[in-house]
C-alpha positions as CSV (number, residue, x, y, z in Angstrom):
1,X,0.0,0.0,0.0
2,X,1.1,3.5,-0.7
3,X,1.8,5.7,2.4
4,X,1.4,8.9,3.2
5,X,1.6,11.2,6.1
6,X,0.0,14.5,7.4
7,X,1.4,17.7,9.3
8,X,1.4,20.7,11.7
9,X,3.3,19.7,14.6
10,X,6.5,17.4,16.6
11,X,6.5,15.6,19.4
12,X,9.0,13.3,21.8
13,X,10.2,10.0,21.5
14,X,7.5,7.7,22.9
15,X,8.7,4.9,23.2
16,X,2.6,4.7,22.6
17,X,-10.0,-4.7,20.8
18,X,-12.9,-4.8,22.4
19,X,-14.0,-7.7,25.1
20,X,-15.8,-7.2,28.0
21,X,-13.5,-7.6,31.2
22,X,-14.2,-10.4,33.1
23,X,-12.8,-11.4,36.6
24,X,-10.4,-13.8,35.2
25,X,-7.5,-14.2,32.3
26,X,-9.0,-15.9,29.5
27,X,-6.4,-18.7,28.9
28,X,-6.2,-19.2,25.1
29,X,-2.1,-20.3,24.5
30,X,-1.5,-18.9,21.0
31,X,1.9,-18.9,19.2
32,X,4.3,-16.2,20.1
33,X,3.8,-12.7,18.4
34,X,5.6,-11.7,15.2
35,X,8.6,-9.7,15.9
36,X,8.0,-7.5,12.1
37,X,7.2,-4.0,12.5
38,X,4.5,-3.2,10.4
39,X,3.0,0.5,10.8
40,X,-0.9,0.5,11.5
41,X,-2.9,0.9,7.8
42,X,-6.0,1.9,7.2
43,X,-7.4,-2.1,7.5
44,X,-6.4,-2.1,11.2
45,X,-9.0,-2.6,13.4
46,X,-9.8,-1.0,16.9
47,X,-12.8,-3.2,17.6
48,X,-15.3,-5.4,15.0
49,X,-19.1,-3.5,14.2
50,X,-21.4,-4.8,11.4
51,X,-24.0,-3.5,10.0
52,X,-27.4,-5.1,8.4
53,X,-28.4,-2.5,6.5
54,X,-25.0,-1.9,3.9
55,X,-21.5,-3.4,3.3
56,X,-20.4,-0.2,2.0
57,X,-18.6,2.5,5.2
58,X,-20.0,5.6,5.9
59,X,-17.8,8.6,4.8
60,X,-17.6,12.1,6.1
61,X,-16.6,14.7,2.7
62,X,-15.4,18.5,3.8
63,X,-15.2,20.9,0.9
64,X,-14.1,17.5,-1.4
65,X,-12.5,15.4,1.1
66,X,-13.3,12.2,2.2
67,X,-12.8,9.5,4.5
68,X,-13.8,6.3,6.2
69,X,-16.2,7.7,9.3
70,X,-16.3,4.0,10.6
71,X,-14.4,3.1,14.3
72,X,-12.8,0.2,12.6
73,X,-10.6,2.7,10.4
74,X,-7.2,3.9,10.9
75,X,-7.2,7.6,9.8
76,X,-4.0,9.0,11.1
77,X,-1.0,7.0,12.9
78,X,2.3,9.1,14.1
79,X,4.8,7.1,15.1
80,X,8.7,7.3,16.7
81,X,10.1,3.7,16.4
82,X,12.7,2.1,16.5
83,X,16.0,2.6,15.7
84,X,18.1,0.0,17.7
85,X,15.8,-0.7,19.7
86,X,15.4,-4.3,21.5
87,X,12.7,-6.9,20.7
88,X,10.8,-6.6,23.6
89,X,10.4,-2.6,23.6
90,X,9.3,-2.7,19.8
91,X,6.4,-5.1,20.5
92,X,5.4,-3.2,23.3
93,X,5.4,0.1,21.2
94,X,2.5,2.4,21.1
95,X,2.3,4.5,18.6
96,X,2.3,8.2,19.7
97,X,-1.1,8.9,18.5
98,X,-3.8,7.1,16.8
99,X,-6.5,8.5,15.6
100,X,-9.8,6.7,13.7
101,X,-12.0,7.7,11.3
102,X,-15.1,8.5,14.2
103,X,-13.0,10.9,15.8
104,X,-11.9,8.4,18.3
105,X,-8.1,9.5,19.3
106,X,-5.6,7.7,21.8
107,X,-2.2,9.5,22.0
108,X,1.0,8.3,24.5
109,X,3.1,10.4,26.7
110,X,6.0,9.7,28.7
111,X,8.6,11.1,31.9
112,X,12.1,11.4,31.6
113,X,12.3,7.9,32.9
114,X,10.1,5.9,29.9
115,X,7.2,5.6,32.1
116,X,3.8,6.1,29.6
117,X,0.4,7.3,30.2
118,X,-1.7,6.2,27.3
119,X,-4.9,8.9,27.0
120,X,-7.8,8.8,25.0
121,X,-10.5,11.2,23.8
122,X,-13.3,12.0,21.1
123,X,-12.7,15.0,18.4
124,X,-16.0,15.9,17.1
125,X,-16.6,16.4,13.2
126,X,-15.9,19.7,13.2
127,X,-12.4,18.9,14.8
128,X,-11.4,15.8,12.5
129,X,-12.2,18.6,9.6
130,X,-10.4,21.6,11.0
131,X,-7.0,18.7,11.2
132,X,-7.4,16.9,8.0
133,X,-7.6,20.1,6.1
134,X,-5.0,22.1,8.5
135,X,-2.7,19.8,7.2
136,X,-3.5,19.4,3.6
137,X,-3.3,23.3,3.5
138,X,0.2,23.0,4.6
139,X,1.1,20.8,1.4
140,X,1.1,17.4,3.7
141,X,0.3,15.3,0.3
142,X,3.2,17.1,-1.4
143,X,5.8,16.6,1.1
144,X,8.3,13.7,0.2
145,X,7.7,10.4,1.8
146,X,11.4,10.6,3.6
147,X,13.6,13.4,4.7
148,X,17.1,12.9,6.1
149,X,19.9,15.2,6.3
150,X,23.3,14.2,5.2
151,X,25.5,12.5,7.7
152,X,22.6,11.5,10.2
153,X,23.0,9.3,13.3
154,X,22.5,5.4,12.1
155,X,20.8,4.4,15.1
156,X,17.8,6.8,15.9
157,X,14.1,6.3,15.3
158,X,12.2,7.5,12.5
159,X,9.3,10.0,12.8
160,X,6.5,9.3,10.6
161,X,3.0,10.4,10.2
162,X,0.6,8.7,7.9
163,X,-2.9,10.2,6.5
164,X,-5.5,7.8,4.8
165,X,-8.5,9.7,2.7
166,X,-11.3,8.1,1.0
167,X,-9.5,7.7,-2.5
168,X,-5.4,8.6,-0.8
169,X,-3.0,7.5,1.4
170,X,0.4,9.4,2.4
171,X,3.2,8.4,4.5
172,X,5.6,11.1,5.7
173,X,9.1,10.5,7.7
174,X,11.7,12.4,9.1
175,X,15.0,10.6,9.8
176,X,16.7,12.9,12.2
177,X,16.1,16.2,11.1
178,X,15.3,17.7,7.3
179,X,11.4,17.9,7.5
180,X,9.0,20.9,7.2
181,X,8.7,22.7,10.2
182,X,5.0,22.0,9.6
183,X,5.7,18.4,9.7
184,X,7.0,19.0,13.2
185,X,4.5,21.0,14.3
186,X,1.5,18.7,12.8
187,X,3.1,15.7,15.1
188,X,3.2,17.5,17.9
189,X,-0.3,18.0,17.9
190,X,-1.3,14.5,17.3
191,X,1.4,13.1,20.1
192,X,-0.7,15.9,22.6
193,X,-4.0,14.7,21.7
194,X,-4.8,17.6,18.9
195,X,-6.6,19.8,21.7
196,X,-7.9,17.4,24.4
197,X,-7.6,16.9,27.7
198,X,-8.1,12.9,27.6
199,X,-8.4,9.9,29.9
200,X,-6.7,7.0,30.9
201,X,-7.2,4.5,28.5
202,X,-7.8,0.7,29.6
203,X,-7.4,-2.0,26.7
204,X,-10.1,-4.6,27.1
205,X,-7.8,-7.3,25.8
206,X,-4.2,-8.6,25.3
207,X,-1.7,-11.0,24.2
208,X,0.7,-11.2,26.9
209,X,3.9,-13.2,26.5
210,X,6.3,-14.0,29.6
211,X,9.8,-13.8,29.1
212,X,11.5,-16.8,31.5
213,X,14.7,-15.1,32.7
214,X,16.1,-17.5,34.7
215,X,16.0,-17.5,38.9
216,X,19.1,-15.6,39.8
217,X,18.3,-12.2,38.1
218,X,20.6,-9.7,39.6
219,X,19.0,-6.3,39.4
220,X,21.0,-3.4,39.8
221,X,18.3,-2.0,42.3
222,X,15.8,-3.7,43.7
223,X,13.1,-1.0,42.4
224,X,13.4,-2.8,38.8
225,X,11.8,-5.8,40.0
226,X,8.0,-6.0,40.7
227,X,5.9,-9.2,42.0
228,X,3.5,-11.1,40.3
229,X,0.5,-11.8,41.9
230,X,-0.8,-15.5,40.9
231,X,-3.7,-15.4,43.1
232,X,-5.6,-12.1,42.6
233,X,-4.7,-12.5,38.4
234,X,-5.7,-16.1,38.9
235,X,-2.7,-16.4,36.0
236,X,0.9,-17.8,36.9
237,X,3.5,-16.5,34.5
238,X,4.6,-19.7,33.2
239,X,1.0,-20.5,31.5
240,X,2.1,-17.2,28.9
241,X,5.4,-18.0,28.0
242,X,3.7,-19.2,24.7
243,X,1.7,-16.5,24.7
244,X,-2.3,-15.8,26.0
245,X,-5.0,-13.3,25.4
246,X,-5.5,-12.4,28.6
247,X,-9.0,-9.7,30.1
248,X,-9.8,-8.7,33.4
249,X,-7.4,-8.2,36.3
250,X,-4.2,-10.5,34.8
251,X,-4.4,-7.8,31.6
252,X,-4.9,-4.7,34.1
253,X,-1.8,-6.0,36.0
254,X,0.0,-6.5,32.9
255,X,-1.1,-2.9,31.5
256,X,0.2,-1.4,34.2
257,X,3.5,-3.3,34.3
258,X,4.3,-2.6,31.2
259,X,3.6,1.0,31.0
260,X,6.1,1.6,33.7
261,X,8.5,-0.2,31.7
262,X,7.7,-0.8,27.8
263,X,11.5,-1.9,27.8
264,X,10.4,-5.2,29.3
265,X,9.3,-4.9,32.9
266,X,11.4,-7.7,35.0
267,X,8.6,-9.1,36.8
268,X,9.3,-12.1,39.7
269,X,6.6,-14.9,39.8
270,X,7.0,-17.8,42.4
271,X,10.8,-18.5,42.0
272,X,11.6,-17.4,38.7
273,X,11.9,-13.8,36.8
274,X,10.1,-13.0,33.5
275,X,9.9,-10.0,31.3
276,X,7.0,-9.1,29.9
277,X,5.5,-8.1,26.6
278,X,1.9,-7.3,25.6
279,X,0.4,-6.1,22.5
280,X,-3.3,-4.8,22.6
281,X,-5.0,-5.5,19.5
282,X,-6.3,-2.5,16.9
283,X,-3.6,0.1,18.9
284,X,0.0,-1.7,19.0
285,X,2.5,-0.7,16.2
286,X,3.1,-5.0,15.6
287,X,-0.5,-6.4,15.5
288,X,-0.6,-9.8,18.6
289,X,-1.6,-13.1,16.3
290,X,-4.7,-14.0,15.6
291,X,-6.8,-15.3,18.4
């Protein structure tokens, strides 16, 4: 598919499906994720909806533009990933914003110490409009799909911004430094949530995979190991090192985990140490398998 981007603002590195929560982990062992990057496209899905009445999406057109109104579609992903990044932080990347073709938007932050918030919010029609066409009027669909300045750093992440209309797609990328200032400007007000305050955001479902690390771990403090609690997850480590879709306390356990430490957080269960990935399905750059 062709990509293409969008534009107005830049953000910070960030290195930022739909079950109802039960009281348990649902304990489905699946094969472990893929370890490919593949950046969110327009067929990504946040949660399933069908309709009776038509096959054919609902569109929203301002002054000649269209696109995909349905919360299923993936209008606009900016993301900062990965550069040399390890496995483990790549699969639990977030992209920095994500925002759907209802208006639905999620966007990441994080400290100076890679801790993450993940927010979420609702722009109105009127909003979507004033940022779709904010960022065509800038030239986004005219900007090149890669900038990068002559003798860049080989190890950093790209910044890229990707825009899906009706009848075109755009994928824009900065490597380092060499993009509009727009381009800059136009990610920073995706990675801020484009206006909104937001909320927490709480994934109904994951595929969580435990990393066995052995049991004589040697942290270098003792504040980068947490505890697994079996009991209250009703989920012992060792039943995801294959990898589970896991709901209700084990995934808000995870969730939190992991936002404290999208590196991998080291995580002790019984005896032995794990780290941790999880992917959250229709909002994780690398999609978990299939369930």
């Amino acid at each position: 598919m062709k990509w293409i981007g969008v534009l107005t603002l830049i953000g910070v590195l960030g290195i930022a499906a739909c079950v109802p929560a039960t009281n348990q982990a649902v304990q489905t062992p699946l094969r472990p994720p893929t370890r490919t990057p593949a950046l969110a496209g327009p067929t990504a899905t946040r949660k399933q909806t069908a309709s009776p009445l038509s096959t054919q999406p609902a569109t929203h057109t301002v002054s000649g533009l269209a696109w995909d109104t349905s919360p299923t579609a993936k209008m606009i992903v900016a993301t900062l990933c990965c550069g040399l990044a390890t496995d483990l932080l790549k699969i639990n990347y977030l992209p920095a914003a994500l925002v759907w073709g209802d208006g639905h938007i999620l966007w990441t932050k994080s400290d100076s110490k890679g801790h993450r918030q993940v927010l979420e919010g609702m722009l109105n029609p009127n909003q979507m409009s004033v940022l779709v066409q904010g960022a065509l009027s800038q030239g986004f669909f005219d900007w090149k799909e890669l900038y990068k300045s002559p003798g860049s750093p080989t190890d950093l992440p790209p910044k890229c911004i990707f825009l899906q209309l009706k009848d075109r797609s755009h994928r824009v990328c900065e490597y380092f430094k060499g993009a509009p200032t727009e381009f800059n400007n136009l990610y920073n007000t995706l990675a801020s949530g484009a206006g909104l305050d937001g909320k927490d955001y709480q994934p109904s479902r994951g595929f969580l995979v435990s990393h066995p690390q052995g049991t004589s771990f040697k942290p270098a403090s003792t504040g980068q190991i947490s505890v697994w609690d079996a009991k209250s997850t009703n989920l012992s480590l060792s039943q995801a090192v294959n990898g589970l879709w896991i709901e209700g306390p084990a995934l808000e356990a995870a969730w939190e985990l992991v936002k404290s430490r999208p590196v991998g957080p080291m995580v002790k269960d019984d005896s032995i140490y794990y780290q941790l990935s999880l992917q959250i399905p229709g909002v994780s750059m690398i999609e978990p398998p299939a369930p």
